[in-house]
C-alpha positions as a LaTeX table, in Angstrom:
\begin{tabular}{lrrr}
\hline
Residue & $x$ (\AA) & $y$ (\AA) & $z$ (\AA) \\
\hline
Unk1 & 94.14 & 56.00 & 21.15 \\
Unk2 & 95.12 & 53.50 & 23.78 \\
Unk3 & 93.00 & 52.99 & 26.25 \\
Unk4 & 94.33 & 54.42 & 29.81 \\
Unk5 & 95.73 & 51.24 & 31.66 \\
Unk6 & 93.59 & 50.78 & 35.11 \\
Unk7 & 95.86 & 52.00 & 38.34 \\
Unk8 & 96.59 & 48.99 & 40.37 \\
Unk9 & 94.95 & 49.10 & 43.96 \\
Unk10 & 98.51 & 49.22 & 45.61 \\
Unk11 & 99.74 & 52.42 & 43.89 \\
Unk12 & 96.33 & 53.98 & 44.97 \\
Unk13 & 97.10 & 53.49 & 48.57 \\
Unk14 & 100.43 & 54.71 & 48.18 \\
Unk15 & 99.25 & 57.69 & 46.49 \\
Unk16 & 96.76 & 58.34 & 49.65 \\
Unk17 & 99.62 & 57.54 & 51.66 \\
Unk18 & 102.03 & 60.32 & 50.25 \\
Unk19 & 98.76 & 62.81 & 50.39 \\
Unk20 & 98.70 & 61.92 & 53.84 \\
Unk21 & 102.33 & 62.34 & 54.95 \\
Unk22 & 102.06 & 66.05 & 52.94 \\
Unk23 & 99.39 & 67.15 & 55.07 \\
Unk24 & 100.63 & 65.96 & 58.50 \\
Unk25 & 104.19 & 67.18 & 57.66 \\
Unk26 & 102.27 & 70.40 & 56.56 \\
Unk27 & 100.70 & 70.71 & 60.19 \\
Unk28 & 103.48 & 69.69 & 61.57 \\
Unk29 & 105.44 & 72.75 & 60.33 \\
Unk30 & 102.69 & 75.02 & 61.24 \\
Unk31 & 102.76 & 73.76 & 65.10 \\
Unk32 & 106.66 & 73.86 & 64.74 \\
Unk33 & 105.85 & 77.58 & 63.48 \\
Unk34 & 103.61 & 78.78 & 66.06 \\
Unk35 & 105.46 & 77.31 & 68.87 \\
Unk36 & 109.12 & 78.89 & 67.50 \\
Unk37 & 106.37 & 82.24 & 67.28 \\
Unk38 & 105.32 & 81.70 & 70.70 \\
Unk39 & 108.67 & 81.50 & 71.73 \\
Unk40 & 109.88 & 84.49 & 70.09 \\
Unk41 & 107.29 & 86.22 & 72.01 \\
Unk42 & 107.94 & 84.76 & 75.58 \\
Unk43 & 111.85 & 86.27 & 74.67 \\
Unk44 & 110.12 & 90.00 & 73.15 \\
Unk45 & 107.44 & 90.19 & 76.01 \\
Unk46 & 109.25 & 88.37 & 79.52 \\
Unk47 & 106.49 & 87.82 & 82.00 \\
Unk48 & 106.24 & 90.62 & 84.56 \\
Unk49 & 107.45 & 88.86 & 87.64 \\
Unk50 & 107.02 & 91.89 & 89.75 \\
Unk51 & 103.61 & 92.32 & 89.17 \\
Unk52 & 103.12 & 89.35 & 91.06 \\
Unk53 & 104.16 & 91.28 & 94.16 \\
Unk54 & 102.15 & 93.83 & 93.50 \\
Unk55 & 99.77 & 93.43 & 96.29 \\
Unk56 & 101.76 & 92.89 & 99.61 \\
Unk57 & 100.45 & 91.03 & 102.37 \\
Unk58 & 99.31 & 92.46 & 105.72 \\
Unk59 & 101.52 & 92.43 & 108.83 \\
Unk60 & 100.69 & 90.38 & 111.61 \\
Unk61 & 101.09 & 91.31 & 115.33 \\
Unk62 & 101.30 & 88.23 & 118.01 \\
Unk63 & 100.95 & 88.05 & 121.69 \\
Unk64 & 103.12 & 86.08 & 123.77 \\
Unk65 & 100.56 & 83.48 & 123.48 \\
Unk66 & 99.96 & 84.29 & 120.47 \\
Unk67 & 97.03 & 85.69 & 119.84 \\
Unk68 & 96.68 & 87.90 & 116.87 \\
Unk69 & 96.70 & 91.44 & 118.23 \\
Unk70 & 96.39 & 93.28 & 114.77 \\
Unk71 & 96.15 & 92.53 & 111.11 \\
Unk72 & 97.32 & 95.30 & 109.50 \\
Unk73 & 96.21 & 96.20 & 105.87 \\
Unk74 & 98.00 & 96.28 & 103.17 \\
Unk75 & 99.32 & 99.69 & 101.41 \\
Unk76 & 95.87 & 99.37 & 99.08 \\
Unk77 & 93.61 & 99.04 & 102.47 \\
Unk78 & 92.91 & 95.09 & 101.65 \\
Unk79 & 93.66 & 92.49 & 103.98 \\
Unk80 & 95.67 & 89.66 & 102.34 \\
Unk81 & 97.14 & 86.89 & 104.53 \\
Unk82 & 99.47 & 84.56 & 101.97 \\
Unk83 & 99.26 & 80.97 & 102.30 \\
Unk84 & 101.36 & 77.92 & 100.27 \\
Unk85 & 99.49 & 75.39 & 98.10 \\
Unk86 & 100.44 & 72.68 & 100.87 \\
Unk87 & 98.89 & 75.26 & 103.86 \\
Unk88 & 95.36 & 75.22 & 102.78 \\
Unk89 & 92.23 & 72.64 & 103.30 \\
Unk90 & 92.36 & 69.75 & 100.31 \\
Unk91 & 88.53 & 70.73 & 100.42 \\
Unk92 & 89.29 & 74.21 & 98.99 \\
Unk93 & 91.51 & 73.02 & 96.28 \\
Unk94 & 88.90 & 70.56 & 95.28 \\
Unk95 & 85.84 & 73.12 & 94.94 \\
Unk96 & 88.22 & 75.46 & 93.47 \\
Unk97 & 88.60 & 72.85 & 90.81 \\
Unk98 & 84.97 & 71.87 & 90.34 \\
Unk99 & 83.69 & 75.19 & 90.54 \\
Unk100 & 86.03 & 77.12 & 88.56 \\
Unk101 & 88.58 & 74.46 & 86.38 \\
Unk102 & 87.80 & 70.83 & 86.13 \\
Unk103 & 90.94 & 70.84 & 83.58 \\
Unk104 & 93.46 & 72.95 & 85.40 \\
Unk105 & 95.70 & 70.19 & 85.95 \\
Unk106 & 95.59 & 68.50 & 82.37 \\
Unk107 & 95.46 & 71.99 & 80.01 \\
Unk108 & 98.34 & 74.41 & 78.83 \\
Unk109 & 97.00 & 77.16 & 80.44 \\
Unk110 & 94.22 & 78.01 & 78.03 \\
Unk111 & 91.30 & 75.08 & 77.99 \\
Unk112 & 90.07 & 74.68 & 73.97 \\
Unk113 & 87.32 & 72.34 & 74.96 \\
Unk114 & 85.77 & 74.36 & 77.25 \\
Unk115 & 86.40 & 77.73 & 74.48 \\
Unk116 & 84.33 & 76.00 & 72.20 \\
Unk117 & 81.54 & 74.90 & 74.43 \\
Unk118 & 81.44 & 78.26 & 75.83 \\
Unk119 & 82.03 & 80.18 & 72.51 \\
Unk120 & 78.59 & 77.50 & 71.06 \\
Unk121 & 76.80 & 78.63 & 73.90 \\
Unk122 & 77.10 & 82.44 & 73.66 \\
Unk123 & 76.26 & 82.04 & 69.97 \\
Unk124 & 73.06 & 80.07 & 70.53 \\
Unk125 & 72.20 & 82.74 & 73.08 \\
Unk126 & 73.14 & 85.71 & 71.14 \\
Unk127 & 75.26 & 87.01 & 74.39 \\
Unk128 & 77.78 & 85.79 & 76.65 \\
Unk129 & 76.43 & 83.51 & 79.00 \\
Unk130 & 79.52 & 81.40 & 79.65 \\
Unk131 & 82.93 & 81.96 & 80.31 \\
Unk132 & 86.02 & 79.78 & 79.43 \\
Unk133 & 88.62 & 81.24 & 81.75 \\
Unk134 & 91.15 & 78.97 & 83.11 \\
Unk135 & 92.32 & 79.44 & 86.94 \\
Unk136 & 95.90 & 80.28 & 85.20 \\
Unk137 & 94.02 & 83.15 & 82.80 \\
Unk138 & 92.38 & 84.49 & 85.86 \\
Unk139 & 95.58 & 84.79 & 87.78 \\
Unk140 & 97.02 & 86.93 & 84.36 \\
Unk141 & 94.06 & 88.98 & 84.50 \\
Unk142 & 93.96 & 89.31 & 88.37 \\
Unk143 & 97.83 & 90.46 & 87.91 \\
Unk144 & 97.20 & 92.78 & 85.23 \\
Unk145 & 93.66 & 94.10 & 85.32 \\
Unk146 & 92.10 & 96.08 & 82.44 \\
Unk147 & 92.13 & 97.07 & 79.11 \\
Unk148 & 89.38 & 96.96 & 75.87 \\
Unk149 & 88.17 & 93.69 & 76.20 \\
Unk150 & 89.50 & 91.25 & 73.18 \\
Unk151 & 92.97 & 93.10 & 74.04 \\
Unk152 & 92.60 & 92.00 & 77.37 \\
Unk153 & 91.26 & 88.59 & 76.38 \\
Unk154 & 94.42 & 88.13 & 74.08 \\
Unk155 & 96.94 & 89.37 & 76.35 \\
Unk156 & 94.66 & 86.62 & 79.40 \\
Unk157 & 95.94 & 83.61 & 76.75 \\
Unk158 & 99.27 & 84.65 & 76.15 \\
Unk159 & 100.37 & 85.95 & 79.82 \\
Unk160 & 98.55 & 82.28 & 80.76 \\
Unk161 & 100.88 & 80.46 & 78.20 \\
Unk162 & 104.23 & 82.08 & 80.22 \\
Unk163 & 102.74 & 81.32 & 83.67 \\
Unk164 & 102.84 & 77.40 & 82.53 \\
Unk165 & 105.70 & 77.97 & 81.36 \\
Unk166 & 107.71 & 79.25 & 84.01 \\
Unk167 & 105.69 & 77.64 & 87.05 \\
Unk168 & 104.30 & 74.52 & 88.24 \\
Unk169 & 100.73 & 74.30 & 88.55 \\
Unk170 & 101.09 & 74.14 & 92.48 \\
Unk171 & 102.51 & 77.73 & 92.05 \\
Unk172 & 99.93 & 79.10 & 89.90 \\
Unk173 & 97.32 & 77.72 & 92.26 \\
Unk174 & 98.69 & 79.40 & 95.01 \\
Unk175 & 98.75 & 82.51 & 93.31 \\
Unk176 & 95.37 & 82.49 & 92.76 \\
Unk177 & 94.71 & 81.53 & 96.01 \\
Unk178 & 96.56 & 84.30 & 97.93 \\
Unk179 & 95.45 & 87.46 & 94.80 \\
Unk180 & 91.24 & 86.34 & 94.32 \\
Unk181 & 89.53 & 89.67 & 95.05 \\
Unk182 & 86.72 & 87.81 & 97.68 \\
Unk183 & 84.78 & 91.26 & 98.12 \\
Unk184 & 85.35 & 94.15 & 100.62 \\
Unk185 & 88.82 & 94.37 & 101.53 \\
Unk186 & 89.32 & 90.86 & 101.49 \\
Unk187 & 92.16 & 89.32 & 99.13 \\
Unk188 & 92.94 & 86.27 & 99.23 \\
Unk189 & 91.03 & 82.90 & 100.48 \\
Unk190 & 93.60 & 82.67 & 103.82 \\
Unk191 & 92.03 & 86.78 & 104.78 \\
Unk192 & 88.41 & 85.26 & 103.59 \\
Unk193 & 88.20 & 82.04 & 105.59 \\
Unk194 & 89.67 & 83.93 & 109.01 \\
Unk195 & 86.58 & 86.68 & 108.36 \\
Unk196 & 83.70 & 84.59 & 107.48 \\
Unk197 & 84.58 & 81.38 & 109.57 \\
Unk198 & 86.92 & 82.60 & 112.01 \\
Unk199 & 89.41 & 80.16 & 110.95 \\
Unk200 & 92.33 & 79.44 & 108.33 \\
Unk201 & 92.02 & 77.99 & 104.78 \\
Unk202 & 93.37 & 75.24 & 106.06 \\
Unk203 & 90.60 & 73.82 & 108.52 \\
Unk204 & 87.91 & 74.68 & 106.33 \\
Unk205 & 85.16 & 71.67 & 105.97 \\
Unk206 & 83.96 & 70.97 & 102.12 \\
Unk207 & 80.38 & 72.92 & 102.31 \\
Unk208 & 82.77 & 76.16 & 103.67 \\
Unk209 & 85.28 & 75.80 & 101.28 \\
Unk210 & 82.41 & 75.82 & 98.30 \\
Unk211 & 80.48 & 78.65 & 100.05 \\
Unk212 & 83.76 & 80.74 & 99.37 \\
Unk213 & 84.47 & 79.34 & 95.93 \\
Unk214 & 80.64 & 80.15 & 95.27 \\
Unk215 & 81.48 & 83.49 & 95.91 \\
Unk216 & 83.88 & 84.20 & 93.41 \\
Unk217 & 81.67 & 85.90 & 90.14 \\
Unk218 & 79.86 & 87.99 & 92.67 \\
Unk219 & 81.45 & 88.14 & 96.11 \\
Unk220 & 79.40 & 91.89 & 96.84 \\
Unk221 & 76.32 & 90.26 & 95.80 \\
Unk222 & 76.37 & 86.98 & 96.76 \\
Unk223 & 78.18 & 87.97 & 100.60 \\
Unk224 & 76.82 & 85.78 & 103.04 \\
Unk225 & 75.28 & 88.82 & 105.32 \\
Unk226 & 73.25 & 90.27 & 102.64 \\
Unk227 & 72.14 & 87.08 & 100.11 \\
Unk228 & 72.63 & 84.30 & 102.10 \\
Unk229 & 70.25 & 82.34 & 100.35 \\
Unk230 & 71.69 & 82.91 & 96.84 \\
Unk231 & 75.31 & 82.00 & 98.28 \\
Unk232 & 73.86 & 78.66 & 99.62 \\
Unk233 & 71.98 & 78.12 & 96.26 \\
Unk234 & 75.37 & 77.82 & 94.41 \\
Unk235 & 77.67 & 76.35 & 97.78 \\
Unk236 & 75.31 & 73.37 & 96.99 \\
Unk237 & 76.05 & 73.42 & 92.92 \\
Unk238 & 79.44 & 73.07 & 93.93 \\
Unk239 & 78.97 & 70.27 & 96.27 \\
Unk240 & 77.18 & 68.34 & 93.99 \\
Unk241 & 79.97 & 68.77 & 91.15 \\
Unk242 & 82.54 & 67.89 & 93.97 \\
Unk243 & 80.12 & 64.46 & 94.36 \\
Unk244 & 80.12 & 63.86 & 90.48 \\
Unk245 & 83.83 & 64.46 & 90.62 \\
Unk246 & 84.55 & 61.80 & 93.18 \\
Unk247 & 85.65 & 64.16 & 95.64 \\
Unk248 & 82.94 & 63.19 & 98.25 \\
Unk249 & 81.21 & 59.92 & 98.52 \\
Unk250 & 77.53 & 60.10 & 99.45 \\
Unk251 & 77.73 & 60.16 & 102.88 \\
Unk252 & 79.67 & 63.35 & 102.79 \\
Unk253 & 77.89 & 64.98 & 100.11 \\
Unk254 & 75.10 & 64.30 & 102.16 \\
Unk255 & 76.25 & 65.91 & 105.73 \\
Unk256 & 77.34 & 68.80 & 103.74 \\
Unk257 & 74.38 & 69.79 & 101.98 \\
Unk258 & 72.16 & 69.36 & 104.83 \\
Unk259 & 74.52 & 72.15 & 106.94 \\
Unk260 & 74.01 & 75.69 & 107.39 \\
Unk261 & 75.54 & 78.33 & 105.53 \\
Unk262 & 77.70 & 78.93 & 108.91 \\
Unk263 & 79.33 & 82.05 & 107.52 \\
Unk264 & 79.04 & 84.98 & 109.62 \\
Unk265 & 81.83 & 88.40 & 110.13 \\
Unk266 & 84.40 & 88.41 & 112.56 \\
Unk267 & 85.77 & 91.63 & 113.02 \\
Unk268 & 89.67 & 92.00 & 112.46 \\
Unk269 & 91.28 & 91.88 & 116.43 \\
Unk270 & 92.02 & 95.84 & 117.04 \\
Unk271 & 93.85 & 94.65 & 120.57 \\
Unk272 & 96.92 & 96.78 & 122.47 \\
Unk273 & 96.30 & 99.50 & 119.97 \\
Unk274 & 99.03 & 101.47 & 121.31 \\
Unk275 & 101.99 & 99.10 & 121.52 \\
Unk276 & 100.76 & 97.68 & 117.46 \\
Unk277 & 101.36 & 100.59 & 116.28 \\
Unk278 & 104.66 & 101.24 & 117.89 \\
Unk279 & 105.34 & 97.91 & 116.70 \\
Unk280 & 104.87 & 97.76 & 113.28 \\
Unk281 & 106.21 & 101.43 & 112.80 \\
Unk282 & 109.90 & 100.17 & 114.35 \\
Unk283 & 109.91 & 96.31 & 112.97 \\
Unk284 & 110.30 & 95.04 & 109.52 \\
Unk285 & 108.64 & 91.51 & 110.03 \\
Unk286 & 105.72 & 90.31 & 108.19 \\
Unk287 & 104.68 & 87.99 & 111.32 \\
Unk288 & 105.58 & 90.12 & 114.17 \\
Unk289 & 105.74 & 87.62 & 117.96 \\
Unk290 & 105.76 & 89.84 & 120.91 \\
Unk291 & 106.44 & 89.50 & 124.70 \\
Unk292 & 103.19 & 90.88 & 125.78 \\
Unk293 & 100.99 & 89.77 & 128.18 \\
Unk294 & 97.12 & 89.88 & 126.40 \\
Unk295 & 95.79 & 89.21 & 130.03 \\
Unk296 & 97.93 & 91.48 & 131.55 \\
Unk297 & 97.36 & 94.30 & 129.34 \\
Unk298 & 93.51 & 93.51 & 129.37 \\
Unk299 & 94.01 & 93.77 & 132.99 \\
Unk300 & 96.46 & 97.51 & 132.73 \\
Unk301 & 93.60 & 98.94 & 130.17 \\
Unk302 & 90.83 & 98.10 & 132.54 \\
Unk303 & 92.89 & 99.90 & 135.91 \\
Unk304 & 93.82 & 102.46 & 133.28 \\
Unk305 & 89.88 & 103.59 & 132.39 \\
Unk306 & 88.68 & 103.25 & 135.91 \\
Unk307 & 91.73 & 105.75 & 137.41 \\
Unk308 & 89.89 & 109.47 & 138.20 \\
Unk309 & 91.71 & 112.36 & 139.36 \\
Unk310 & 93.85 & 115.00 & 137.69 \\
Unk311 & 95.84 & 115.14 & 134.26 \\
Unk312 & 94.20 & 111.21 & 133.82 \\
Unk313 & 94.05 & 112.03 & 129.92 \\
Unk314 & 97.92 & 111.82 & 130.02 \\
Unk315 & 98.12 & 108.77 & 131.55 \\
Unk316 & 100.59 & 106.11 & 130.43 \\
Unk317 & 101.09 & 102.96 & 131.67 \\
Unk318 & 104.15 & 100.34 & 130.40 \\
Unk319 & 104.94 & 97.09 & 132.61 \\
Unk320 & 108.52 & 95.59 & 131.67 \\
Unk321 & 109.93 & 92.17 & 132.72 \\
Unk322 & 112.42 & 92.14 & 135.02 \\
Unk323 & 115.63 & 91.14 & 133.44 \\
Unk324 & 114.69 & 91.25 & 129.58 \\
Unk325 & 112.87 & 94.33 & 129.93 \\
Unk326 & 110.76 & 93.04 & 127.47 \\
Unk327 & 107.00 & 94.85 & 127.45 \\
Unk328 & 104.34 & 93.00 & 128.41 \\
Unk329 & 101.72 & 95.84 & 128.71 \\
Unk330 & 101.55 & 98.92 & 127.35 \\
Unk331 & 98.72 & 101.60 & 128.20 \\
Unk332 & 99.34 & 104.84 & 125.93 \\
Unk333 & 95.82 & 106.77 & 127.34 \\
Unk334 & 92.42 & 106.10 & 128.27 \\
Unk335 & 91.11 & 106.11 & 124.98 \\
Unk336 & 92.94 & 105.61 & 121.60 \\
Unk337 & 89.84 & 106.16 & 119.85 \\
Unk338 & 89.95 & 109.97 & 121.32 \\
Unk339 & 93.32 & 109.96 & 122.02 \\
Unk340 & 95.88 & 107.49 & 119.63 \\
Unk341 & 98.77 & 109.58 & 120.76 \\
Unk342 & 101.21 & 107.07 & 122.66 \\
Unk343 & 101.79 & 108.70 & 126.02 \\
Unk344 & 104.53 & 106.28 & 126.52 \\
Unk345 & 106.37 & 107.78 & 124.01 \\
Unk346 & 106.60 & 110.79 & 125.00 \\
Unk347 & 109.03 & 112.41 & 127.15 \\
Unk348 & 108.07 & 113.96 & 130.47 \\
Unk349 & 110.82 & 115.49 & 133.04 \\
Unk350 & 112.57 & 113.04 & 134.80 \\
Unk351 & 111.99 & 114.94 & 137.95 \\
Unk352 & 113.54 & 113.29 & 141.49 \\
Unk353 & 113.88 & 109.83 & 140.18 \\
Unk354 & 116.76 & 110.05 & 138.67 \\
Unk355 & 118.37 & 111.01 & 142.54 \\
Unk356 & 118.64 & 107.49 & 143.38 \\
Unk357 & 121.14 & 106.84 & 140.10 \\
Unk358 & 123.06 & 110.13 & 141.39 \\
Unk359 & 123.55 & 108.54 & 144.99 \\
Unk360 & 123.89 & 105.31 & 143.32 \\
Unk361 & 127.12 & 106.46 & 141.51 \\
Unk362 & 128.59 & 108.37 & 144.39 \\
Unk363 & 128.60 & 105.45 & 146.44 \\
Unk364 & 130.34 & 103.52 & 143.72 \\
Unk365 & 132.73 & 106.05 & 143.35 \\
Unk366 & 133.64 & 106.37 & 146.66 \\
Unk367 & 132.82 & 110.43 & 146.83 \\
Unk368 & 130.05 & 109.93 & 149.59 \\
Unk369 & 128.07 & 107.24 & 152.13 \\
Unk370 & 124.74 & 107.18 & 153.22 \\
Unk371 & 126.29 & 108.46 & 156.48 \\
Unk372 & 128.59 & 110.78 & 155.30 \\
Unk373 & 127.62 & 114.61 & 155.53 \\
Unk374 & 126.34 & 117.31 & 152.36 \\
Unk375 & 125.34 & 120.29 & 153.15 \\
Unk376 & 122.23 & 121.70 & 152.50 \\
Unk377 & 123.28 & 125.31 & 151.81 \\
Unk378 & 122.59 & 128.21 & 149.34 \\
Unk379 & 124.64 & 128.07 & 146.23 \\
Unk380 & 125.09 & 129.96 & 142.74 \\
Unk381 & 125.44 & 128.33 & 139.22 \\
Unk382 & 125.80 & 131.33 & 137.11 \\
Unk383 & 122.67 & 133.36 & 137.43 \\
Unk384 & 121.01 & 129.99 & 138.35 \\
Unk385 & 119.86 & 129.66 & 141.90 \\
Unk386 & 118.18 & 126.70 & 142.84 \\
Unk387 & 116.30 & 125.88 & 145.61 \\
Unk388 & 114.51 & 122.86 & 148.07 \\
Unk389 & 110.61 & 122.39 & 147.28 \\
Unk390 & 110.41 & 123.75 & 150.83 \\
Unk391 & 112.16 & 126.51 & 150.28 \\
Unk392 & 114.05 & 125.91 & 153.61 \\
Unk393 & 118.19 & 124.56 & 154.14 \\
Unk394 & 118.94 & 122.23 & 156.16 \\
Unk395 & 122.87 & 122.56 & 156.64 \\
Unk396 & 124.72 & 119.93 & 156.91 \\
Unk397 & 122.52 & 116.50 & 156.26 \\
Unk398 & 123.51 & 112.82 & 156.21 \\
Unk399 & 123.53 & 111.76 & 152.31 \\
Unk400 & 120.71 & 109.03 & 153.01 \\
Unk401 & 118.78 & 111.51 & 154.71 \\
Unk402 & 119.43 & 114.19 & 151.96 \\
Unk403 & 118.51 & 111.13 & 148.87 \\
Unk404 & 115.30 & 109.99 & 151.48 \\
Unk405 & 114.26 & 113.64 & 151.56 \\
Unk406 & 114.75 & 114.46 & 147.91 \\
Unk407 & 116.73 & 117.76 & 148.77 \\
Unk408 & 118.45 & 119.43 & 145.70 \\
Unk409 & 121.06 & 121.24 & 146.88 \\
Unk410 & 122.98 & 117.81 & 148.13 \\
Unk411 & 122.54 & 116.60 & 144.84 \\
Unk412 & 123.54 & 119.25 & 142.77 \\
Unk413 & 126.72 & 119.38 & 145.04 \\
Unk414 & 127.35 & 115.60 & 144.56 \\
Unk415 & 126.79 & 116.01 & 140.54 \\
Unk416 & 129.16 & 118.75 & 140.72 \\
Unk417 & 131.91 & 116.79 & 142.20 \\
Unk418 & 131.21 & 113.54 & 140.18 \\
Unk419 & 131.30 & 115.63 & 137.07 \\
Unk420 & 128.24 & 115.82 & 134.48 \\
Unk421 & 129.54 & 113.73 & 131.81 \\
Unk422 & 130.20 & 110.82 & 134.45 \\
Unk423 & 126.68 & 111.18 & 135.19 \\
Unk424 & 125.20 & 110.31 & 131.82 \\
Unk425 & 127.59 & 107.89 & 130.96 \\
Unk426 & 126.27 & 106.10 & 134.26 \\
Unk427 & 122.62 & 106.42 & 133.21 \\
Unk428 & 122.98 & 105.18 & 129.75 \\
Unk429 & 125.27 & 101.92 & 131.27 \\
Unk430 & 122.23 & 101.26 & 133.42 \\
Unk431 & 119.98 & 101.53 & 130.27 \\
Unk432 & 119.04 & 105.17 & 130.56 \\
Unk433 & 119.14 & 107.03 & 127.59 \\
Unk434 & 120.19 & 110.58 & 127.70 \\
Unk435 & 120.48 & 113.27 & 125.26 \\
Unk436 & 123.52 & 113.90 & 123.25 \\
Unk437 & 125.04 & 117.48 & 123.54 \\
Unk438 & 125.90 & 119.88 & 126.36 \\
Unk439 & 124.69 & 119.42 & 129.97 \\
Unk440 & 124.28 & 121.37 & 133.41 \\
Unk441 & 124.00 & 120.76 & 137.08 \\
Unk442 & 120.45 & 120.99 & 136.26 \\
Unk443 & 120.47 & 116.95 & 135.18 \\
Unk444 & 120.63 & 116.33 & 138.99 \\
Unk445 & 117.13 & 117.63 & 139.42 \\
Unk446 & 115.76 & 115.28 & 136.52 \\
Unk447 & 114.83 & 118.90 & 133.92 \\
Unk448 & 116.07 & 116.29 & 130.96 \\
Unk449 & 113.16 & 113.99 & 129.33 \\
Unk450 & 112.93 & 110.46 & 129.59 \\
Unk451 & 109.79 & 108.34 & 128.45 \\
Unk452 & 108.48 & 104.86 & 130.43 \\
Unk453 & 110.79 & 102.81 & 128.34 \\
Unk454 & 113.65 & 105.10 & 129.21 \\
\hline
\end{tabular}
């Protein structure tokens, strides 16, 4: 037999070489694969866009000055006050990243590194210890909640894959930062910062922003009024990954450490209870601006609660500005607490003050003067009667006398000659509204209802 001639070194390394090729070109078509898969499965399974709405945001009622009046919740009781990505504190963004996704910015939406660390971890320690979430999987779980858990898991990557794809990472962000759960009724870091610091997202200092961020596994437990201690233990892990990071030099890792916790509850403003509500039932508006008067109606509440004397639970009370009629304090009773109805909404009998408009219009029309003579007689409307308050006639009476003395029977005889439908067409061109449908004589003696605001 011949002996096998010896393979030159050259056609070894081309040999290696078209090994080489066949494996990359193999992977190659496998990551062609699974991305034409993944794409098949964005088109079967479109992200839920609506869910992302799911929450609403709270309505917002301002003063003239505008001071917040109310912040209403939302239709699931939470208070959620949305915010852009540009709106909020750099601070926040940067403990968001080092507490929760140093890699947000560089990864796909699902962080393999930090799967495997955490996956090596929970292995060594025979249970989960660590978590690889990234922000983006949080905001698909947030979005759609529950589920067994390696369903849920799987559904977290691929939901996180679409969000990538279909927004920037600024967008994403912001979704998380208006949907976090932050404990209570709070949604949202924008509702959080206003009821822990009294103040937006967007003036929070570093060591705030991280004591909110170092809320987020365990806002109940770690809430600033009942573990404060606990909360300040990881505000200051935080800050010290922020200092690794680069996102603080010494000097302000420093400061920060060495502040207080700081975080204490403001109660939501409950202010003009009365005119809110009638507010937010009759506008749309997310942000609602107002023409009243804070001081003013501080002022109207406080004459309101010291008035004594008869019927004073029915009181109402509703100043308007000359000229816009716009309301700048609004009273609806003594007490909403014990008594939310709205007084000011509901209608009372006009009574006398609606004489004036009579006289008003018979002047106009040229029908009578304040000199000019009515009498004061008796009269018949059907089986209707009517009467003075005093019982008594006067006969003939000058009309200004007759308007000055609030006597009926001129008016009813003026209304009769000016003709009823005149009448309310008069009251509703001077911004008096008055019922549709048929009308008597009667309307001359005020026996329709009108509220405050007319």
């Amino acid at each position: 037999m011949r002996k096998k001639e010896k393979e030159q070194p050259g056609s070894k390394r081309r040999s290696r070489g078209r090994r080489a090729g066949k494996v990359l070109l193999c992977l190659l078509l496998v990551l062609l694969a699974a991305r034409a898969g993944e794409e098949a499965l964005f088109l079967v399974f479109p992200y839920p866009r609506k869910k992302l709405q799911r929450f609403g945001a709270s309505r917002v009622v301002l003063a003239r000055g505008g001071e917040v009046l109310r912040v209403a919740p939302t239709a699931a009781g939470e208070r959620l006050l949305p915010v852009s990505y540009g709106e909020v504190s750099p601070h926040l963004i940067h403990a968001l990243l080092a507490g929760e996704d140093g890699r947000f910015f560089s990864h796909g939406g699902v962080d393999l590194p930090a799967v495997l660390r955490a996956g090596w971890t929970d292995l060594l320690r025979g249970r989960i210890v660590s978590g690889a979430s990234t922000l983006t999987m949080q905001v698909a779980r947030i979005v759609e909640p529950g589920g067994p858990r390696l369903w849920r898991k799987a559904r977290e990557v691929f939901r996180a894959r679409e969000l990538e794809r279909l927004f920037s990472k600024e967008k994403i962000l912001e979704f998380y930062l208006n949907y976090v759960p932050l404990g209570g009724t709070l949604r949202g870091f924008e509702a959080a910062s206003r009821y822990w610091f009294g103040k937006g997202a967007c003036a929070l200092a570093p060591a705030e922003a991280a004591a909110l961020v170092a809320m987020l596994p365990a806002p109940t437990r770690r809430r600033p009024d009942r573990n404060p201690r606990l909360l300040r233990f990881f505000r200051d892990r935080i800050l010290d990954r922020m200092r690794k990071i680069g996102y603080l030099d010494k000097e302000e890792w420093l400061r920060e450490k060495a502040s207080p916790l700081g975080a204490k509850a403001h109660p939501w403003p409950f202010l003009a209870p009365h005119f809110c509500d009638m507010i937010l039932r009759l506008r749309r508006e997310r942000v609602l601006r107002t023409g009243l008067d804070l001081g003013l109606q501080k002022k109207m509440e406080g004459a309101v609660r010291t008035f004594r004397g008869p019927g004073v639970d029915g009181l109402a009370l509703v100043v308007l500005e000359k000229g816009s009629g716009k309301i700048r304090a609004m009273v609806g009773s003594r007490d909403y607490r014990r008594i939310p109805l709205n007084a000011c909404l509901c209608g009372r009998p006009a009574g006398s003050t609606w004489k004036p408009f009579l006289y008003a219009l018979a002047f106009q029309e040229g029908i009578a003067g304040p000199d000019g003579l009515i009498r004061d007689t008796p009269m018949r409307i059907g089986n209707y009667v009517p009467a003075n308050f005093d019982k008594r006639f006067l006969g003939a009476v000058r009309a200004g006398a007759a308007l000055a003395c609030s006597r009926n029977l001129p008016a009813l005889r003026l209304l009769r000659v000016l003709g009823v439908d005149r009448f309310r067409d008069f009251l509703r061109e001077v911004g008096l509204q008055s019922r549709s449908g048929p009308l008597h004589l009667d309307l001359a003696l005020g026996t329709e209802s009108v509220t405050p605001l007319a």
